[in-house]
C-alpha positions in Angstrom: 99.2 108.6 244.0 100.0 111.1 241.8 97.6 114.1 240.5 97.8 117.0 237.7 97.4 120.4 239.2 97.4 123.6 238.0 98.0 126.5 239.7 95.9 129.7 239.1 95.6 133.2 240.8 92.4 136.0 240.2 93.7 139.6 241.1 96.8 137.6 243.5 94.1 135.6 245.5 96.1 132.3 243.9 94.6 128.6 243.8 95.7 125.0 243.4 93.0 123.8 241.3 92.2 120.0 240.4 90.3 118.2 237.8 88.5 115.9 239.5 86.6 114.5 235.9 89.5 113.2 234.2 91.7 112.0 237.3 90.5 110.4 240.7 91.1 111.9 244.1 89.4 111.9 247.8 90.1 114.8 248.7 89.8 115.8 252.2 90.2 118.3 254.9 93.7 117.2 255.9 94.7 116.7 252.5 93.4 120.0 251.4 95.4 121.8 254.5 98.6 120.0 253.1 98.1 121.0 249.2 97.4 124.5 250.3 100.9 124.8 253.1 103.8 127.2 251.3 106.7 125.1 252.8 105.6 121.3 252.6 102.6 121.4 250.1 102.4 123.4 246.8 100.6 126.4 248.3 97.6 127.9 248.0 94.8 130.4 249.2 92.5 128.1 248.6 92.2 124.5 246.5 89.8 123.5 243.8 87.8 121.0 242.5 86.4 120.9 239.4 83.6 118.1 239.1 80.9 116.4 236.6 77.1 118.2 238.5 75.0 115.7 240.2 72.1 118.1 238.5 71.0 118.7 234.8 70.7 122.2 235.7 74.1 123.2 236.0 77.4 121.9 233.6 79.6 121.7 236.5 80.3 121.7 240.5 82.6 123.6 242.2 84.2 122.5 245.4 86.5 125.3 247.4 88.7 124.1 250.4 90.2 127.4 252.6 93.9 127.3 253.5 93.1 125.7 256.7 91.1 122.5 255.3 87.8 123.6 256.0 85.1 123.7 253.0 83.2 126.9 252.2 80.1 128.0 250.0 81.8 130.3 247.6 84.7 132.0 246.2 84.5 134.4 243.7 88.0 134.9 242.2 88.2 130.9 242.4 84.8 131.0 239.9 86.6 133.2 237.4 90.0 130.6 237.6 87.3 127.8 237.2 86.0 129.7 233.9 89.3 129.5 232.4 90.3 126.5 233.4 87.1 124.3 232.0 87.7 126.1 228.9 91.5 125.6 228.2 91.8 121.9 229.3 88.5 121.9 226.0 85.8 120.2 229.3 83.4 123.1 227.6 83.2 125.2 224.8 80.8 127.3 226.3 81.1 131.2 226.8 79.1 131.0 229.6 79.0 128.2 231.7 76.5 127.5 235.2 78.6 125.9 238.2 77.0 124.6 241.1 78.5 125.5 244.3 77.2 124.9 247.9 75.6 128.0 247.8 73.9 127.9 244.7 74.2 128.1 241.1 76.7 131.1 239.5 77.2 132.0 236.5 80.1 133.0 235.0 81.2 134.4 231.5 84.2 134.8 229.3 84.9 138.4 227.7 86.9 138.4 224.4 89.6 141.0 226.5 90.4 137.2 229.1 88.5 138.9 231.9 86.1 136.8 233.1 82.4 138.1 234.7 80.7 136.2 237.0 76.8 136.4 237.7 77.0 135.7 241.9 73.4 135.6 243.0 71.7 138.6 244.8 73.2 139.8 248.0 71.2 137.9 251.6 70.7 141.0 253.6 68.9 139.3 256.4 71.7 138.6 259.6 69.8 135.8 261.0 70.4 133.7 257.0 74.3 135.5 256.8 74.2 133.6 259.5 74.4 136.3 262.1 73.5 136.5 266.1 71.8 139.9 266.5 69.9 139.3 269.9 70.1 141.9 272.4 72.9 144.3 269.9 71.0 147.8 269.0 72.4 148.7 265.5 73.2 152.2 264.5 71.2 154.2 261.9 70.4 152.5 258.9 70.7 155.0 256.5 70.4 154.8 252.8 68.9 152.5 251.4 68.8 150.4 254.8 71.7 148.3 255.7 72.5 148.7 259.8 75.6 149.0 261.4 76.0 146.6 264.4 78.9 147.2 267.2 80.8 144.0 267.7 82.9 144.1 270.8 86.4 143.1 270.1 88.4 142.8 273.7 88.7 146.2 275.2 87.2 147.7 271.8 84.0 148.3 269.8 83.8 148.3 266.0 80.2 148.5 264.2 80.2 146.1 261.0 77.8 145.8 258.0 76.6 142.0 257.8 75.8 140.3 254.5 76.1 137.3 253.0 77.3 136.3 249.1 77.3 133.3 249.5 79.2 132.9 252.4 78.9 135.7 255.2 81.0 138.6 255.2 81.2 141.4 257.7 82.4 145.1 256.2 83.6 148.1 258.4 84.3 151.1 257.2 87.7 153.0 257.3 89.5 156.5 256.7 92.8 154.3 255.4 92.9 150.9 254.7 96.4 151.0 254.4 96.6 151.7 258.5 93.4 149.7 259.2 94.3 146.6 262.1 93.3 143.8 259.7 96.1 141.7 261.1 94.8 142.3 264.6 90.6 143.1 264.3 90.1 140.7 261.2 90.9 137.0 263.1 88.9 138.6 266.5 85.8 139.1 264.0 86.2 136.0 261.6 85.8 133.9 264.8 83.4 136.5 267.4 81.1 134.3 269.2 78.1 136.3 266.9 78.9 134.5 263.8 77.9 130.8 264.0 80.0 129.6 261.0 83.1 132.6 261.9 83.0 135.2 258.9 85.0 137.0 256.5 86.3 140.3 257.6 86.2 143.3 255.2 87.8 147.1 255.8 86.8 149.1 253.0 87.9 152.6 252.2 85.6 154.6 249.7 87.4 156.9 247.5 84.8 158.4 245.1 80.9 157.2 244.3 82.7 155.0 241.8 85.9 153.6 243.6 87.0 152.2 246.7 89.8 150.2 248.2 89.5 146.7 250.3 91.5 144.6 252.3 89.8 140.8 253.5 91.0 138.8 256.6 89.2 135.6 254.8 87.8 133.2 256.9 90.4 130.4 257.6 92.8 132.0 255.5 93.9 135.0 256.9 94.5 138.2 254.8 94.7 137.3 250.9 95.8 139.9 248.1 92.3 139.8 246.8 89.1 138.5 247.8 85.8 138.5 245.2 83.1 137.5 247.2 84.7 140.4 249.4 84.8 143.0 246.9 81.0 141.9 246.2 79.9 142.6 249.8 81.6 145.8 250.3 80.4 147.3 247.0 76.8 146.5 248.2 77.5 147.8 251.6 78.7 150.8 250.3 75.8 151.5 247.6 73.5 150.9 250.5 75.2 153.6 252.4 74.7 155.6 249.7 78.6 156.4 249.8 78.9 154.5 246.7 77.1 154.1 243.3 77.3 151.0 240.6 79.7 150.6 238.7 82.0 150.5 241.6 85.9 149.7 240.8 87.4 148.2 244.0 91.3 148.6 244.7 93.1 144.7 246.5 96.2 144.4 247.1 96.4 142.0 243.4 94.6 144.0 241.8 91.2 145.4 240.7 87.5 144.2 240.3 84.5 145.8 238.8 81.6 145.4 240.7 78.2 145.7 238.9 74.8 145.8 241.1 71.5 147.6 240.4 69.9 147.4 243.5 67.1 145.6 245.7 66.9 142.0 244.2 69.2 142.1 241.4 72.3 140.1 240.9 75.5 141.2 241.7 77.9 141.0 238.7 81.7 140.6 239.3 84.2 141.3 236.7 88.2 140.4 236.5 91.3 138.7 235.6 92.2 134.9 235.4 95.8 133.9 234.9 96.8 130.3 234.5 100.2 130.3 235.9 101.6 127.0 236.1 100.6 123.1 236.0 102.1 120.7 237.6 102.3 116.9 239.4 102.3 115.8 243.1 102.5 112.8 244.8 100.1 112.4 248.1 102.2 109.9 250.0 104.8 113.0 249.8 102.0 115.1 251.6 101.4 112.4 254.7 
């Protein structure tokens, strides 16, 4: 069978997304893994979907399959692609548009400059809902405005990570120089330590100023991806709690830059960044057997 795709990146974290409203396609895990493989598939971070809601509440659902075939909650560069994309193929006119996702309803909006904001819910705080297994650690020092530090054994090695979920859980440690932080060897030992039920997200987060800080994101069933929004959302928050950093915070990927808005307690967190449409194109699935 063959299916329309078009290919999308936010900040470099780049996506093969599908209209699943004007075209028909089962997509599952094992398809997913073979859309997203560089050398046999077309390639991707992570795939797609763009579907009619099942609710009146929201005007569309977003479906996100990781690299590896596995389905997650959220994805927040993915939510700024799926802004642009409902609006150029004309499914909405809208500037602002609600998407149901399997962690809620978001809410993103399109800026006259092409960036695209996105409203992603207020940051889960609480380890035992990031989902996180906190029985028997002791957590360092709180500090600021209260976000603990909890040592995670890692082989012969102890890190202390900030838990939190956007969405989907992400765990943030803090580092002198991200460019010499051991994401290729730390971030797969935490995205899959025994203490996070559904494996996590790995953030290392270098803060600059109060106002700017740079990120790197071992994404859960991914690996390391030039950018990661959901990421950027958990370290700003992380950060502000620590009090190291203060909203607006500007965070540095390795694609590019995000603007990270959050006022504290409750609030939303607001995400703002680039969209590019790069490509579209046809495959065929039997080719992907």
């Amino acid at each position: 069978m063959k299916v329309k795709f078009t290919k999308m990146h936010g900040a470099g974290n780049d996506f093969v997304v599908l209209d699943c409203i004007r075209q028909t396609i089962d997509v599952t895990p094992a398809l997913a893994k073979r859309i997203a493989d560089r050398h046999a598939g077309v390639g991707c971070d992570q795939l797609l979907l763009v579907e009619s809601s099942p609710v009146p509440e929201a005007d569309f659902r977003y479906r996100i399959f990781n690299a590896d075939g596995g389905e997650v909650e959220q994805c927040g560069n993915g939510a700024r692609c799926f802004a642009i994309f409902v609006r150029d193929q004309g499914l909405t006119k809208k500037a602002a548009i609600r998407v149901l996702t399997k962690s809620g309803i978001i809410v993103p909006r399109l800026a006259a400059d092409g960036r695209v904001t996105v409203d992603m819910g207020a940051p889960i705080l609480d380890p035992e809902r990031v989902p996180f297994v906190s029985d028997g650690l002791i957590p360092k020092s709180a500090g600021g405005q209260g976000l603990p530090a909890w040592p995670l054994q890692l082989d012969d090695k102890e890190v202390f990570v900030h838990v939190l979920s956007m969405g989907n859980p992400h765990a943030v440690c803090f580092v002198d120089n991200v460019d010499a932080a051991p994401v290729a060897m730390e971030g797969p030992l935490i995205e899959r330590h025994t203490r996070f039920p559904v494996r996590v997200n790995a953030g290392f987060l270098e803060v600059r100023s109060m106002h700017l800080a740079r990120l790197r994101v071992y994404e859960r069933g991914a690996g390391e991806t030039l950018a990661c929004g959901t990421g950027a959302c958990a370290a700003a928050v992380a950060g502000i709690l620590q009090g190291r950093l203060s909203s607006p915070v500007t965070i540095e990927l390795r694609g590019g830059e995000l603007t990270i808005t959050w006022a504290g307690a409750d609030n939303v967190v607001f995400m703002t960044g680039p969209a590019v449409t790069v490509f579209d194109g046809e495959f065929d699935t039997e080719a992907l057997q």
